[in-house]
C-alpha positions in Angstrom: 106.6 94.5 132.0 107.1 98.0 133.0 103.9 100.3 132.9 102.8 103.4 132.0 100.2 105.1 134.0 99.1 108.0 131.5 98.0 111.1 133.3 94.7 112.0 131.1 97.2 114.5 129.3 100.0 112.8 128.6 100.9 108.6 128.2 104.7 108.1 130.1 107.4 106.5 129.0 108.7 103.0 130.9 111.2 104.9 133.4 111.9 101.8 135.6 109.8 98.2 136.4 107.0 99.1 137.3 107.4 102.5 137.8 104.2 104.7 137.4 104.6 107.4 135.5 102.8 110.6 135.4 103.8 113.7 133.1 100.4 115.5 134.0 100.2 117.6 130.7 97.3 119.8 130.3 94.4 118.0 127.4 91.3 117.2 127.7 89.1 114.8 126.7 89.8 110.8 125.4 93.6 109.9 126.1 94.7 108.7 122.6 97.2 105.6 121.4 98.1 106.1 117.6 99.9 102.7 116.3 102.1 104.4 113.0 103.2 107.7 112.1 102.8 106.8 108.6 100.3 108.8 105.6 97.8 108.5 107.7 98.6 108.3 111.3 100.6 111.3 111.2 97.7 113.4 109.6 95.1 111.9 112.3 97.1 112.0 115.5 98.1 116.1 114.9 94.5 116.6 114.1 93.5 115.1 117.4 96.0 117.2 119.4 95.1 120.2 117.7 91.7 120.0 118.8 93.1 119.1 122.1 92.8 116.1 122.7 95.6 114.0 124.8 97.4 111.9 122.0 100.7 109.6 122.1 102.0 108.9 118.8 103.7 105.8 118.5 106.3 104.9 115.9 108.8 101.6 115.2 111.5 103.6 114.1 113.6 106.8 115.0 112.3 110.3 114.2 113.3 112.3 111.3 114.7 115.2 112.8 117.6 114.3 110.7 115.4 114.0 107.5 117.0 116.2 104.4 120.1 116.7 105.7 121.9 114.8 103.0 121.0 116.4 99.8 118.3 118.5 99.0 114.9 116.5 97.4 116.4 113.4 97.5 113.5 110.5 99.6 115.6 108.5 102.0 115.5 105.7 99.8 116.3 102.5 102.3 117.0 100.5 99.2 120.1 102.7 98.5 122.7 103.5 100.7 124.0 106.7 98.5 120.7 107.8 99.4 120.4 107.2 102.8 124.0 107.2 104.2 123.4 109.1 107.5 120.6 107.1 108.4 122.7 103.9 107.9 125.2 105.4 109.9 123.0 106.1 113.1 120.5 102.7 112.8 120.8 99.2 111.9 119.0 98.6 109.0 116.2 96.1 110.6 115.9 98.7 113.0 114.7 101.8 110.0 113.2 99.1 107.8 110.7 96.0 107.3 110.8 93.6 104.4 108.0 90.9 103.9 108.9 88.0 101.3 105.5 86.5 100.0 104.6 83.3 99.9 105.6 81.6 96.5 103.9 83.9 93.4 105.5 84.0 90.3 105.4 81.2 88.0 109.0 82.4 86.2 111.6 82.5 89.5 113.2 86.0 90.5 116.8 86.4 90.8 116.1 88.2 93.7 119.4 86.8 95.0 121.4 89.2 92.5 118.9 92.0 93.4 119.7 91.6 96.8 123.3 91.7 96.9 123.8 94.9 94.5 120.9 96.6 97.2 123.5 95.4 99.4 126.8 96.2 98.4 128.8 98.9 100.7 128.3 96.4 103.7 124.7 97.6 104.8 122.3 94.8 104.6 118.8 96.0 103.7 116.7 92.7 103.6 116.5 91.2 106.9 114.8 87.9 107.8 114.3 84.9 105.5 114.5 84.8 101.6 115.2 86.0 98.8 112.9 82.7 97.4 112.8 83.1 94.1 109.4 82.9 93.4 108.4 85.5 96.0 107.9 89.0 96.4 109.0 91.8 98.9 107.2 94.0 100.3 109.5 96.7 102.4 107.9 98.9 104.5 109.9 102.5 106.0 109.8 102.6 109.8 110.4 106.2 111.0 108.7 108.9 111.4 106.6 109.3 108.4 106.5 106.4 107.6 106.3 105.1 103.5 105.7 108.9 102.6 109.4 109.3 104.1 111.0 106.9 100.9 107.9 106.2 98.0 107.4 107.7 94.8 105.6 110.9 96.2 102.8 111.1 93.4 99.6 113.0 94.2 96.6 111.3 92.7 93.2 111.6 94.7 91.8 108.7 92.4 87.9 108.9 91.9 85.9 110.2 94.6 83.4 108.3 93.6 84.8 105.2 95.2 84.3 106.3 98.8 80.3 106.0 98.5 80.0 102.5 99.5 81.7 103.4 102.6 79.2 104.9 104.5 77.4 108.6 104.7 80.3 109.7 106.7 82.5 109.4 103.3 80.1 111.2 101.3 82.4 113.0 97.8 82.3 116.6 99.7 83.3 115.7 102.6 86.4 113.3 100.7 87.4 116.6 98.5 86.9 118.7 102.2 89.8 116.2 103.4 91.9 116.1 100.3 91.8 119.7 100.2 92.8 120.1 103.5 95.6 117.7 103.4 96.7 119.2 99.9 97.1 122.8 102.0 99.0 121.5 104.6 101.6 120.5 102.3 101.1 123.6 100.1 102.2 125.6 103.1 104.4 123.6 104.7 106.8 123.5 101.4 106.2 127.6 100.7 105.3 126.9 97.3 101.5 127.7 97.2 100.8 124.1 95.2 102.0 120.7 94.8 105.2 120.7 93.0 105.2 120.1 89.4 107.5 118.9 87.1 106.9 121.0 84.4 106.2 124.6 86.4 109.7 123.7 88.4 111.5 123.1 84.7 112.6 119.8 85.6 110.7 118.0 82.1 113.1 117.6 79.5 112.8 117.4 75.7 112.4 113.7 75.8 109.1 114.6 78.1 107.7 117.1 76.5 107.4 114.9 72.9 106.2 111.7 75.4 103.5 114.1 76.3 102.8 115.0 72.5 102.2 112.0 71.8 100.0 111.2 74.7 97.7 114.2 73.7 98.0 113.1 70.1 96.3 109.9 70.9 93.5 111.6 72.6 94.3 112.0 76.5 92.4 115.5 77.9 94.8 117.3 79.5 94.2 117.6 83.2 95.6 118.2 86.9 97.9 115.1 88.2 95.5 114.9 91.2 92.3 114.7 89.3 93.5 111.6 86.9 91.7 109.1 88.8 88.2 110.9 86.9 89.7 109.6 83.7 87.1 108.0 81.3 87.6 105.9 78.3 89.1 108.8 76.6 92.0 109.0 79.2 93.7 112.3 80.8 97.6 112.7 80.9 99.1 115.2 83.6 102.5 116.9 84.6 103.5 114.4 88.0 102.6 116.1 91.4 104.7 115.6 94.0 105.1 116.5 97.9 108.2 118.4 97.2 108.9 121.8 99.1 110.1 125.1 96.6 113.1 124.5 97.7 113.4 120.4 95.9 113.3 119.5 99.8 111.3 116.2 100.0 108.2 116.3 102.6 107.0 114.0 104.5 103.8 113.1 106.8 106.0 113.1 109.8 107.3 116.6 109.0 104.2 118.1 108.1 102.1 117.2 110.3 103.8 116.1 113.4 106.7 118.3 113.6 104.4 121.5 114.1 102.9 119.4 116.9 105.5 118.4 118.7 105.7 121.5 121.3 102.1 120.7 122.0 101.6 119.7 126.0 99.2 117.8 125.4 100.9 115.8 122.2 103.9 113.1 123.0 105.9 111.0 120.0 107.7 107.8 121.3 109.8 106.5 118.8 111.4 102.9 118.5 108.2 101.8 120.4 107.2 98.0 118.9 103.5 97.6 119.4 103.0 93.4 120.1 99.6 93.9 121.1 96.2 95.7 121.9 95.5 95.0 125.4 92.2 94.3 126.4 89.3 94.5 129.0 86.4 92.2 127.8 85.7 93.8 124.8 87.1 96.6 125.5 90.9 98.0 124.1 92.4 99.7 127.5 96.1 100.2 125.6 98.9 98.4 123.8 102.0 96.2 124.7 105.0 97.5 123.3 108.5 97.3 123.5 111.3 99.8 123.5 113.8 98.8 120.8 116.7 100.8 122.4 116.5 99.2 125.6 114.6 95.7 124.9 112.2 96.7 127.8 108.4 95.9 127.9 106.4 98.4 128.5 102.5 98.4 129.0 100.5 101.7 127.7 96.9 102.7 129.1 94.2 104.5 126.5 90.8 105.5 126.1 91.5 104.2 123.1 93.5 102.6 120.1 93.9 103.8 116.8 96.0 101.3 114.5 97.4 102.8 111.8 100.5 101.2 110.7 99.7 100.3 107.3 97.7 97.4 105.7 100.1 94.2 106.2 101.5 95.9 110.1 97.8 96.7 111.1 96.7 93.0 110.2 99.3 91.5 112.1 99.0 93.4 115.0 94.9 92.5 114.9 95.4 89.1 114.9 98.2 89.0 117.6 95.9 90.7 119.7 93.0 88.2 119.0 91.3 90.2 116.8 91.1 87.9 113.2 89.2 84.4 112.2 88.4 82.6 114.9 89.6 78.6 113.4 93.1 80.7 112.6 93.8 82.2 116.0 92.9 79.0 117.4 95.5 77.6 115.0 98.2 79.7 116.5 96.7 79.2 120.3 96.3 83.2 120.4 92.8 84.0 122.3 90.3 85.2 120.7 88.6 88.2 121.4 86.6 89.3 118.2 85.8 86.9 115.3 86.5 88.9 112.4 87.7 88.7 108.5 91.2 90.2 109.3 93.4 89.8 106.2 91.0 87.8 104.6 90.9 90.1 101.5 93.6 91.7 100.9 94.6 93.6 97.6 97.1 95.1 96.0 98.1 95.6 92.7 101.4 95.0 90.0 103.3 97.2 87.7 105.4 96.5 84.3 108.2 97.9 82.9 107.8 99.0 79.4 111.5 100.4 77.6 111.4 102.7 74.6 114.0 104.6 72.8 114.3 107.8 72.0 116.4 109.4 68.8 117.4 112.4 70.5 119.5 113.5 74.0 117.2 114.4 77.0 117.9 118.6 76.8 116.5 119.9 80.3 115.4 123.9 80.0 117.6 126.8 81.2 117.3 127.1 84.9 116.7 123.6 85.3 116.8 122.0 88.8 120.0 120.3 88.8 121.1 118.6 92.2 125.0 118.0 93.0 126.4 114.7 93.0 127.6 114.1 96.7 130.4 111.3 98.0 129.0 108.4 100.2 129.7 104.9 100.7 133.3 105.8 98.7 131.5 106.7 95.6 129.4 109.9 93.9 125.5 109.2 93.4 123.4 111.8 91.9 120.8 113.1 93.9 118.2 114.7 91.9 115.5 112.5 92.5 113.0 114.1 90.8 115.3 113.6 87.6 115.2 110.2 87.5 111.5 109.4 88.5 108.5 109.6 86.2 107.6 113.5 85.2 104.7 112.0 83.4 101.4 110.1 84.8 98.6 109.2 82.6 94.9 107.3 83.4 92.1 105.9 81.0 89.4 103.6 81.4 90.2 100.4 79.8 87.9 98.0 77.5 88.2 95.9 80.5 86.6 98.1 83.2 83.5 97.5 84.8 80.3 98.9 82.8 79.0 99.8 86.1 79.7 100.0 89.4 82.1 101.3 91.9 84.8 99.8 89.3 83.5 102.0 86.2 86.1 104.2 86.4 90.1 104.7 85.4 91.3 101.4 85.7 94.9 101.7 83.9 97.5 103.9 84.9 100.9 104.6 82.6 103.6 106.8 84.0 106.4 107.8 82.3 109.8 109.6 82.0 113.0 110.1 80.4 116.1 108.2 81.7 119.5 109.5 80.5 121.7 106.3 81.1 122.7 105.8 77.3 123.9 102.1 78.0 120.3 100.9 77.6 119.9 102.2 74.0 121.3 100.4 70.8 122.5 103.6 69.1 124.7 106.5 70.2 122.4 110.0 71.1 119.4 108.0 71.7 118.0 108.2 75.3 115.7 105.8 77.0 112.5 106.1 78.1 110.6 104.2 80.6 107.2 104.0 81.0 105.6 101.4 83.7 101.7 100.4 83.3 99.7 99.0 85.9 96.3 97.7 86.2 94.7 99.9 89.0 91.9 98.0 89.7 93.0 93.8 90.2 89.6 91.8 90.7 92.1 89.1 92.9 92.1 89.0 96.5 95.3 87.8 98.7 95.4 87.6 102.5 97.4 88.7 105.1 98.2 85.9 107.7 100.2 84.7 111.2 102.5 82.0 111.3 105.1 81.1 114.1 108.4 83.1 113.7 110.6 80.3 115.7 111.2 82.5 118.6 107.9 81.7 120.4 106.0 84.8 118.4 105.0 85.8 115.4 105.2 86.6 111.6 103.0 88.2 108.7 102.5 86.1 105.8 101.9 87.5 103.0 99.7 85.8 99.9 99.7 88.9 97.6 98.0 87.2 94.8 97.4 89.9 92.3 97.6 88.1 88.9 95.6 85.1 90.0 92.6 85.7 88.0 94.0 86.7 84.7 92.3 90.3 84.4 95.2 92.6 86.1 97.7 90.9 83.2 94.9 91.7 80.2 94.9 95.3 81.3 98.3 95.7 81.9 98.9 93.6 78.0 96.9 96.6 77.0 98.3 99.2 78.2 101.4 98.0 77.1 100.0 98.0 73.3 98.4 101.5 73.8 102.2 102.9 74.6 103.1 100.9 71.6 100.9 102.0 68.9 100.9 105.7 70.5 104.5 105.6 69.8 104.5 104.2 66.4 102.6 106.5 65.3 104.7 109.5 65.8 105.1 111.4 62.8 108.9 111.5 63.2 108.9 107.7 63.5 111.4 109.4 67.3 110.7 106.4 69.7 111.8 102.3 69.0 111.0 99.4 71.3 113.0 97.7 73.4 111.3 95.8 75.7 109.6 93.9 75.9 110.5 92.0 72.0 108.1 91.9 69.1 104.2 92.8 69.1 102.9 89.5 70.9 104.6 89.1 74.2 102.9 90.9 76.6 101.5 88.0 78.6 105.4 86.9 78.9 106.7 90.0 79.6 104.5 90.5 82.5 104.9 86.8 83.6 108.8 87.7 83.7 108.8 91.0 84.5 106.0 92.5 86.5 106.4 93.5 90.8 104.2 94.4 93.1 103.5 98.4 92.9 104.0 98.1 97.2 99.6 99.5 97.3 98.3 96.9 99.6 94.4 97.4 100.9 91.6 96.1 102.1 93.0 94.4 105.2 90.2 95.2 107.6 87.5 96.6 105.4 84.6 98.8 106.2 81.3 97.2 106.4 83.6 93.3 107.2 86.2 94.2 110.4 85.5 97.8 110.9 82.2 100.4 110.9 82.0 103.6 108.8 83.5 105.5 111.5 86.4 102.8 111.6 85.1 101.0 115.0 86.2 97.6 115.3 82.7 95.9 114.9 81.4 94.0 118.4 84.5 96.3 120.2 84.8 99.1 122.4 87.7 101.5 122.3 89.4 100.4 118.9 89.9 101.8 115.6 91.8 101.6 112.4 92.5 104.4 110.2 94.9 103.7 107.3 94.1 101.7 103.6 93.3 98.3 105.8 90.0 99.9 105.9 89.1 100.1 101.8 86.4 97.6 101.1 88.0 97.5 97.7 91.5 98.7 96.5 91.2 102.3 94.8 92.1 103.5 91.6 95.3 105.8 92.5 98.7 105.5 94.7 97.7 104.6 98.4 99.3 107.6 100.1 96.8 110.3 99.2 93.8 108.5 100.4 95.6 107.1 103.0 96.1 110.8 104.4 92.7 111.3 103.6 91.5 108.4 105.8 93.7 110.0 109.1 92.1 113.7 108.2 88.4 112.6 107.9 88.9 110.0 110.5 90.0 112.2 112.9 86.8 114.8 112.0 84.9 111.9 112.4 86.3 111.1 116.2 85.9 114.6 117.3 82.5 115.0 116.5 81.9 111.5 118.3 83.5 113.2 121.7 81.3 116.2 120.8 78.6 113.9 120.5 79.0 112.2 124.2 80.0 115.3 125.6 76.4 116.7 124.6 75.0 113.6 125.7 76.1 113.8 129.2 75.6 117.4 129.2 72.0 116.7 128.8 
């Protein structure tokens, strides 16, 4: 393989075999190897070359430079090609994308086939590698700079701070809000809006959404702050969606708040369509990663002080385990050496959503002023692109019967999100418009895993065992929440809002049988106090970390992306006052 030989500013790219290459920018300190540019390695690695630090950012897929170019607050949604024309243009789609089918889930098969094809349709295939299997799951995963934050929902929930106590003193709540609230600036800024966007304050609820949030307030959710649902108690709070949306409806990312500011640094380098195979290792030390260059097929070997994987819950796993880092009678398994015998993927969670469908007598009316995108022509057809529009203005949490009495789990444990949807063909009558609300159990008691098995090519794949109805408790809180929208419905003065789906008042359990998919929130891949310390060491190693939600010793109560950002800000804090720490040390 070619190698890089990193000056202690700057890690080179391969340039030729074995061609040593030397950039010699000014930094100081640890040479740093982030694995993802996703919510939270983007965050960590700009906070490390802020403080000056010599930091290589390494991501699977291209930048963004060309991120908001085709319509204004639309998410490059890879499942939709009206949505992400240009980029399906320039790349292939395995090369922007990764798609995971799980092993067999679902009792009631998925026509994932149909699925597939109308995701399909205009000649770009989006689902690479084997499936659809009908009683799987996907998980798809963005690979570009930014990662997930480039194409997911967007919401902005910090869930309860509470939850980070079991990880250590270095997680204590004020240092967690510190991080949030630094985070929460740096978007704040970056979109010249002073806060998070809101649905509401940017006049994009409608009059469908304003009587779904009487009615939430009728039944007896506290008004609150989107970001300060996860707090909920048994009386519930209901908030107007936060997003990370600029003023100007422009969609934000990780990668462009937080990297692009960086990326004139000397001491800061991004390579993009670098494939990490591996942490390379001395003993029990990381010295840098294998990776190859996906433009050129090249191999190319990267020196570090150290390694910092973030690349998400299921990418971070896998990248352990091919590197010998996992359970020792597994590895052995797959004839990969073993360096540290660890519980990687061995408790995976992640969570599942359900579709609930009312009907509302009335047409969704926006206010005057309203944020109305233009439709735009791609792939030979018009697509709207206000993506705000069509996503849920409306997120509401409560503590369910079912929560823990005590413990890190006593707190918010059901989450219902909501909005207006004008496409009349889902609504018996003329003038009525739709609205969906999805519910979703925020705190599953199941664990999965997260697995190798031989891809046929000599290497590697993830398997995924999701496993998030398997004990029974994540469908009794989601059957819950589905009769709290119910009855909060019914008993609207103005008898306004009919159900559709799913039929009749007792089939909840066969609605979510039939109906429910994975909310994409996977966790607790390499948690503290099992894989990795409070300050995200790999345990019994020298020179490796992981910083993204692999590291949750249980899943938390709110969307992955905000703590996930959280765990790259506070992660990086606590690396710099490590290398304050040995620089005193040698001092004295």
């Amino acid at each position: 393989p070619r190698r890089a030989f990193p000056s202690r500013a700057s890690m080179g790219a391969c340039l030729g075999k074995h061609q040593a290459v030397n950039d010699d920018k000014s930094g100081s300190g640890k040479r740093y190897v982030v694995v993802g540019s996703g919510a939270a390695g983007s965050p960590l690695a700009a906070k490390l070359a802020r403080a000056g630090c010599t930091v290589t950012l390494l991501e699977l897929g291209p930048d963004d430079d060309w991120h908001g170019d085709a319509a204004p607050g639309v998410p490059l949604d890879l499942f939709n090609p009206e949505f992400s024309w240009k980029l399906q243009n320039l790349y292939a789609p395995a090369a922007v994308q990764s798609v995971v089918w799980s092993e067999p889930t679902w009792t009631v098969p998925r026509d994932w086939a149909e699925k597939v094809r109308q995701l399909n349709e205009g000649g770009h295939s989006h689902f690479a590698g084997p499936g659809p299997e009908p009683h799987s799951e996907y998980n798809h995963n963005a690979n570009v700079l930014g990662g997930n934050t480039v194409h997911n929902l967007g919401f902005w929930v910090r869930g309860a701070l509470s939850q980070y106590a079991e990880w250590g003193p270095a997680w204590e709540e004020a240092a967690v809000r510190g991080a949030f609230e630094e985070v929460e600036a740096a978007y704040s800024t970056r979109g010249l809006y002073g806060k998070l966007f809101n649905a509401k304050t940017a006049g994009m609820d409608s009059s469908v959404d304003d009587a779904v949030m009487e009615r939430f307030r009728a039944a007896g959710f506290a008004p609150d702050r989107a970001r300060d649902l996860g707090e909920a108690g048994e009386r519930g709070s209901v908030a107007w969606s936060e997003w990370t949306i600029s003023a100007a409806g422009r969609r934000m990312s990780s990668g462009s708040v937080f990297v692009d500011p960086v990326k004139g640094l000397p001491n800061f380098t991004l390579r993009t369509h670098a494939k990490v195979t591996r942490v390379r290792f001395e003993g029990g030390r990381a010295v840098g990663v294998a990776y190859t260059d996906t433009t050129t097929g090249e191999e190319c070997l990267l020196d570090a002080d150290e390694v910092i994987l973030s690349a998400g819950a299921l990418a971070t796993a896998g990248l352990l385990l091919a590197s010998g880092v996992g359970p020792a009678v597994d590895l052995a398994a797959l004839e990969i050496p073993l360096v540290a015998d660890l519980p990687v993927g061995q408790e995976l969670q992640t969570r599942a959503k359900v579709g609930v469908l009312h009907a509302f007598d009335g047409e969704s009316v926006r206010p005057k002023g309203a944020i109305e995108f233009p439709a735009f022509p791609a792939m030979g057809k018009p697509a709207p692109t206000s993506y705000m529009r069509t996503q849920p203005n409306i997120w509401a949490m409560i503590r369910s019967p079912l929560a823990d009495a005590e413990g890190p789990d006593a707190i918010a444990d059901l989450v219902i999100w909501a909005n207006s949807n004008t496409d009349e063909t889902t609504c018996p009558e003329p003038g009525q418009t739709a609205v969906a609300f999805n519910v979703s159990a925020m705190l599953p008691k199941s664990r999965g895993s997260v697995t190798l098995a031989p891809d046929g090519s000599g290497g590697h794949r993830v398997v995924w065992r999701p496993n998030f109805l398997a004990d029974g408790h994540a469908s009794a809180v989601m059957s819950y929440g589905i009769k709290l929208v119910r009855d909060m419905l019914a008993s609207d003065p103005q008898k306004r809002f009919s159900q559709l789906e799913p039929a009749g008042t007792a089939a909840n359990e066969a609605h979510i049988a039939a109906k429910a998919t994975t909310f994409w929130h996977d966790s607790c891949t390499a948690p503290i106090g099992r894989v990795v310390d409070q300050d995200l060491r790999v345990m019994g190693l020298q020179g490796l970390r992981v910083a993204d939600t692999s590291v949750c010793p249980r899943i938390s109560n709110a969307p992955p992306s905000p703590m996930a950002h959280v765990v790259g800000i506070l992660g990086a804090s606590i690396i710099l006052r490590g290398e304050k720490a040995e620089l005193l040390k040698a001092d004295t």
